[in-house]
C-alpha distance (Angstrom), angle and dihedral (degrees) to the residues before:
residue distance angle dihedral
X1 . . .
X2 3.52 . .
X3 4.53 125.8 .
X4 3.54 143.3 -167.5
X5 3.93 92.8 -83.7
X6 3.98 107.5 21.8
X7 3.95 110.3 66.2
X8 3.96 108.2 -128.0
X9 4.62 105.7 -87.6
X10 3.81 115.7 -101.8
X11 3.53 107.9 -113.7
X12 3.69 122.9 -120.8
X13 4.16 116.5 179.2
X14 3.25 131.1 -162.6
X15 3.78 93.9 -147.7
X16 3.91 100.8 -169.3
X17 3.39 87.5 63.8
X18 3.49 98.1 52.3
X19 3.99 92.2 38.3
X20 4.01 96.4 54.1
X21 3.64 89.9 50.6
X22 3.49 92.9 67.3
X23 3.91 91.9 34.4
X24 3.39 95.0 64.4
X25 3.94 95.9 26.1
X26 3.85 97.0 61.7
X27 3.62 129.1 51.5
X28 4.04 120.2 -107.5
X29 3.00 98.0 -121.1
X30 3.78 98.7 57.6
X31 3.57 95.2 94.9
X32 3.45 135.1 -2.5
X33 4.22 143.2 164.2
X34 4.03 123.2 -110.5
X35 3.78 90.7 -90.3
X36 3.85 93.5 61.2
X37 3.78 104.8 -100.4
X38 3.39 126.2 147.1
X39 3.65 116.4 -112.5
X40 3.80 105.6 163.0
X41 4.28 85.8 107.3
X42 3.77 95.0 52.2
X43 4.01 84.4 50.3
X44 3.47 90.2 56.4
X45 3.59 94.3 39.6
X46 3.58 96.1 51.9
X47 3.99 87.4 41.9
X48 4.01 94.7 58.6
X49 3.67 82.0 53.8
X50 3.48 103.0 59.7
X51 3.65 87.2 40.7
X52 3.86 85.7 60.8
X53 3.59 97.7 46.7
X54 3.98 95.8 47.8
X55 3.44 98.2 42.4
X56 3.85 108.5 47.3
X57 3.94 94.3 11.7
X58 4.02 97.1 -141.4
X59 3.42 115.9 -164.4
X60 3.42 96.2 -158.7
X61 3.44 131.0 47.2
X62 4.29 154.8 151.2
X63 3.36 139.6 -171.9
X64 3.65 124.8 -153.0
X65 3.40 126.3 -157.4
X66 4.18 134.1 -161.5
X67 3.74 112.3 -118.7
X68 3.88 104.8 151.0
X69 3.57 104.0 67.0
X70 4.30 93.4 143.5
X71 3.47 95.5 9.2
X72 4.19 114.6 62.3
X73 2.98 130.1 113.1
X74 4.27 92.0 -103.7
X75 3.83 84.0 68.5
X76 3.79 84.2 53.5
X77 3.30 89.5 52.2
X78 3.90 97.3 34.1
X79 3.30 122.3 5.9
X80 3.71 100.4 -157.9
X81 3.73 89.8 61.6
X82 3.75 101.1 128.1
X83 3.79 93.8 -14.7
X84 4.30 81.0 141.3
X85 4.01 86.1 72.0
X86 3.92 119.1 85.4
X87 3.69 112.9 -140.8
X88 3.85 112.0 -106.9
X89 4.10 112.6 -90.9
X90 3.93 118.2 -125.1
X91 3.99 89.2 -85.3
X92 3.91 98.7 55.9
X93 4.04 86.4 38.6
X94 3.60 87.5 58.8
X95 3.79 98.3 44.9
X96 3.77 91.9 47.3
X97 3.92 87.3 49.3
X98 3.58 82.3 53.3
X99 3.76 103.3 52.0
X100 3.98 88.7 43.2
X101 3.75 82.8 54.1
X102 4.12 108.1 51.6
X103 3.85 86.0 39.2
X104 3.88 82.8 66.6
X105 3.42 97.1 45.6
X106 3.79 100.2 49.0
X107 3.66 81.0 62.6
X108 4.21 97.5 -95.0
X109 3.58 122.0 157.6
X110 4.41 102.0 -116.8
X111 3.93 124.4 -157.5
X112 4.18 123.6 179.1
X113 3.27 132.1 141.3
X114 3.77 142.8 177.1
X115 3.88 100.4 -125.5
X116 4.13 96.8 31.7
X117 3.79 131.9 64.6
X118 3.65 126.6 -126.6
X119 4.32 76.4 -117.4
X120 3.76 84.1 55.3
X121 4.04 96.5 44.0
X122 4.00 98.9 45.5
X123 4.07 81.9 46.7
X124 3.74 89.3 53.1
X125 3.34 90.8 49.2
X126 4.04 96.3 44.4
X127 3.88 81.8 55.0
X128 3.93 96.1 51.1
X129 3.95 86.8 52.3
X130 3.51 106.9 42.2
X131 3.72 95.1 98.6
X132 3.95 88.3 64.9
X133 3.68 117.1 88.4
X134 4.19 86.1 -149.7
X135 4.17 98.5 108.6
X136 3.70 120.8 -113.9
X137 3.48 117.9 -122.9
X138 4.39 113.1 -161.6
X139 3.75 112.9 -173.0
X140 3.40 114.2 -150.8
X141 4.00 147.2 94.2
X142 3.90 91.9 -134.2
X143 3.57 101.7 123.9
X144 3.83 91.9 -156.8
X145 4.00 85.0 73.3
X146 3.79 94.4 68.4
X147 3.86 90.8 75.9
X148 4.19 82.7 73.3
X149 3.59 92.6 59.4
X150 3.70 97.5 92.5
X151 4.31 104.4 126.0
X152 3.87 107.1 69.5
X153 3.90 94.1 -128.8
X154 4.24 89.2 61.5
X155 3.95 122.8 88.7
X156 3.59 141.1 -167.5
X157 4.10 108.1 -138.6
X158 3.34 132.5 -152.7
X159 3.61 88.8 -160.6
X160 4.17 98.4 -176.9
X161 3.93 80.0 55.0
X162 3.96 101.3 34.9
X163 3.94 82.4 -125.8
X164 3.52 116.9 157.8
X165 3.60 126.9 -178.5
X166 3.97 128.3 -172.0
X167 3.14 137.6 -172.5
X168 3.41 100.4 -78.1
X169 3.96 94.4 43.8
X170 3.71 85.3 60.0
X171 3.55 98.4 50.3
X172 4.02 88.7 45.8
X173 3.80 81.9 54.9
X174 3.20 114.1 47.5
X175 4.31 94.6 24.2
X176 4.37 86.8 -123.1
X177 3.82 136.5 78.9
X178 3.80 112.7 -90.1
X179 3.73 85.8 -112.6
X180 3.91 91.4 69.2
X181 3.91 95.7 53.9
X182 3.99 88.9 96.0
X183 3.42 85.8 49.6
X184 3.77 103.4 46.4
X185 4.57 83.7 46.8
X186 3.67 81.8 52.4
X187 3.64 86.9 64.8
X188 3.74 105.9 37.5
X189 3.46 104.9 22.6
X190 3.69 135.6 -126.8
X191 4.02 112.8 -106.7
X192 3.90 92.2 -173.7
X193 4.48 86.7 60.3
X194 3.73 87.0 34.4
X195 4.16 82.7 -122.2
X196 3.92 108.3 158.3
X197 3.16 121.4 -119.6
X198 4.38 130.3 -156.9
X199 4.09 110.7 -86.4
X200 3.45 108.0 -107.3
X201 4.19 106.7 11.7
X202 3.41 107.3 107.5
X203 4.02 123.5 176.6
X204 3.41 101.6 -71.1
X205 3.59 96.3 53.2
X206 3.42 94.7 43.9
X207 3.67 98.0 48.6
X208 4.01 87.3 45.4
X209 4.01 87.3 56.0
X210 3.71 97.5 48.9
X211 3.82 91.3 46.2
X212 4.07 84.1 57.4
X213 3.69 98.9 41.2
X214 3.79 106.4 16.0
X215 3.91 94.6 -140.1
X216 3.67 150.7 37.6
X217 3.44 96.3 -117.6
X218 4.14 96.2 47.3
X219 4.01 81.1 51.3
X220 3.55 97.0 54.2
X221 3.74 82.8 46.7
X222 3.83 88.3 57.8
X223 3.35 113.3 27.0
X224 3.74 95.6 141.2
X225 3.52 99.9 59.3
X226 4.44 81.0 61.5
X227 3.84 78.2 87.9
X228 3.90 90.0 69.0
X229 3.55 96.5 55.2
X230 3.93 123.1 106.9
X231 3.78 90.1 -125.3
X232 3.77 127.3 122.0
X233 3.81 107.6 -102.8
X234 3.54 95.9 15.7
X235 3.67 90.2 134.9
X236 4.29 86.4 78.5
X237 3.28 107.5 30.9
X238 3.52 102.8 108.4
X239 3.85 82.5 45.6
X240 3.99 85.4 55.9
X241 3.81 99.6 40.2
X242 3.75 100.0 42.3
X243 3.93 108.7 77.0
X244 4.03 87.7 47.4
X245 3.84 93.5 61.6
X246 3.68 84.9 108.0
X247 3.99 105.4 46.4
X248 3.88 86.3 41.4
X249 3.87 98.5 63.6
X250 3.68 87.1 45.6
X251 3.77 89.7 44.6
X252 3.86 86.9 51.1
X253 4.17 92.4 50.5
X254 3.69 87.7 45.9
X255 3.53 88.3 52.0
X256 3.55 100.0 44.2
X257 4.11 129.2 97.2
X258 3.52 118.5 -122.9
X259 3.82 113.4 -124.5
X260 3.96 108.6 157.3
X261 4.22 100.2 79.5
X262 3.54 115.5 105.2
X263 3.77 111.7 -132.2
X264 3.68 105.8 157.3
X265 4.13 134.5 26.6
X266 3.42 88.4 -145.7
X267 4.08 153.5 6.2
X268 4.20 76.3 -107.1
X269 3.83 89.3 83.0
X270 3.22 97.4 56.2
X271 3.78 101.8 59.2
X272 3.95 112.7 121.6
X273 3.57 100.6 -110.5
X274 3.62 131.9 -153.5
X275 3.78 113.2 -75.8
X276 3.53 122.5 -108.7
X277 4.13 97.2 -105.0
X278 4.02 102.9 -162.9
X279 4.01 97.5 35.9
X280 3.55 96.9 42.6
X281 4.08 87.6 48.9
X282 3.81 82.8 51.3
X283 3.49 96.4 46.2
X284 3.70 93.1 57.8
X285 3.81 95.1 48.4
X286 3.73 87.4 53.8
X287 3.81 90.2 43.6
X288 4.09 86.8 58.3
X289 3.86 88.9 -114.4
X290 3.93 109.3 101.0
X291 4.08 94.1 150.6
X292 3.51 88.8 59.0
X293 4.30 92.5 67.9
X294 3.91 74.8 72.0
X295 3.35 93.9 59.7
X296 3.51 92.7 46.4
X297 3.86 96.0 51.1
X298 4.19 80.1 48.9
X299 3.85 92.2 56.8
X300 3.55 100.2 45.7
X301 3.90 108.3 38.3
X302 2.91 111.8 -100.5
């Protein structure tokens, strides 16, 4: 992962994704603790981590984890904002508490928060960085992330696939700058967020529009020159877009990735520390997973 002349990416994961992979990918009744709750997630969890660490030895690292799921400050704003998504039971709740709990201990840098998204964390965090010329690194296959891949060094990675995508793969993808993707959801919508979208623009049109006017807000401030565009139906357009002004600018905040909290003074915090030996051999006794301390020692050198 790292070379001679390109410092070795920080590391930010999108642990939810990682976490329900394994949640719904191994059976409950795998693992589990004395009390009778499943485990078999935070083994895989906790696994994909050590994979992580003794494969491409980063240096740096965070894990960020969802916590706001009803409570945000998009269901402020709009309280159907994920209203399709049940709230985890006592079993997941445990498991995630879990996984958010041996990251710590193997010496992890952990963000969550009851107003802010893990989205909104890592994008935080990408902010905090940027001045760095180290690469950033965000694991995940949430396509909302690519909108934070603006420097040309930084990469969203599929890590299960060994995908990454940079800036200019997004842009080749999607046909705009990463920094128009709230935009262009703004437009269509996102079903998976439950973000409303305009009746009747689908992609293409919407892509086509922000490649003319770059943003929602210059379109709205030039809706009639839609009618000059070589799209089909640009005659009504403006008719179309018009009454949505409103829901789009929400749609567009909804949309958008928070990057203006301050989480760390410096890249210093974020180092991947040196796990906490005794608890986290405790931890996976409790967890119903002893053999996997092994592993653990394995991964990080030991």
């Amino acid at each position: 992962m790292s070379s001679a002349k390109t410092p070795a990416p920080l590391c930010l994961i999108d642990s939810s994704i990682y976490i329900f992979k394994y949640y719904f990918a191994l059976p409950d009744n795998w693992f589990s603790q004395a009390q009778g709750w499943p485990t078999a997630a935070v083994y895989g969890f906790t696994s994909f981590l050590c994979g992580l660490k003794e494969k491409h030895r980063p240096e740096q690292a965070a894990t960020c984890f969802d916590e706001s799921l009803g409570s945000g400050f998009r269901e402020e704003l709009y309280p159907a904002y994920k209203s399709s998504r049940a709230l985890p039971d006592e079993a997941l709740e445990f498991q995630l508490n879990s996984c958010k709990k041996m990251a710590g201990l193997l010496g992890l840098a952990c963000f969550a928060s009851q107003r802010y998204e893990a989205d909104d964390l890592i994008g935080c965090l990408v902010e905090q960085v940027k001045s760095s010329p180290q690469p950033v690194a965000i694991l995940s296959r949430d396509k909302d992330l690519a909108q934070l891949i603006r420097r040309p060094q930084d990469f969203l990675w599929d890590y299960g696939s060994d995908q990454r995508s940079y800036a200019a793969d997004i842009e080749a993808k999607w046909g705009l700058r990463p920094e128009q993707l709230a935009d262009y959801l703004a437009l269509v919508g996102d079903r998976i967020d439950d973000i409303p979208g305009v009746p009747g623009v689908g992609g293409k049109t919407a892509t086509a529009l922000l490649q003319e006017f770059s943003s929602v807000e210059n379109l709205y401030r030039n809706l009639p020159l839609c009618q000059q565009l070589d799209l089909r139906g640009s005659k009504t357009l403006a008719k179309k877009l018009q009454p949505y002004l409103d829901q789009v600018n929400m749609a567009k905040q909804l949309a958008t990735i928070v990057t203006d909290v301050q989480l760390v003074a410096s890249t210093n915090d974020l180092n991947w520390r040196e796990p906490n030996w005794p608890e986290v051999e405790l931890f996976c006794q409790s967890l119903g997973f002893p053999r996997l301390y092994k592993r653990i020692q394995t991964a990080f050198k030991v």
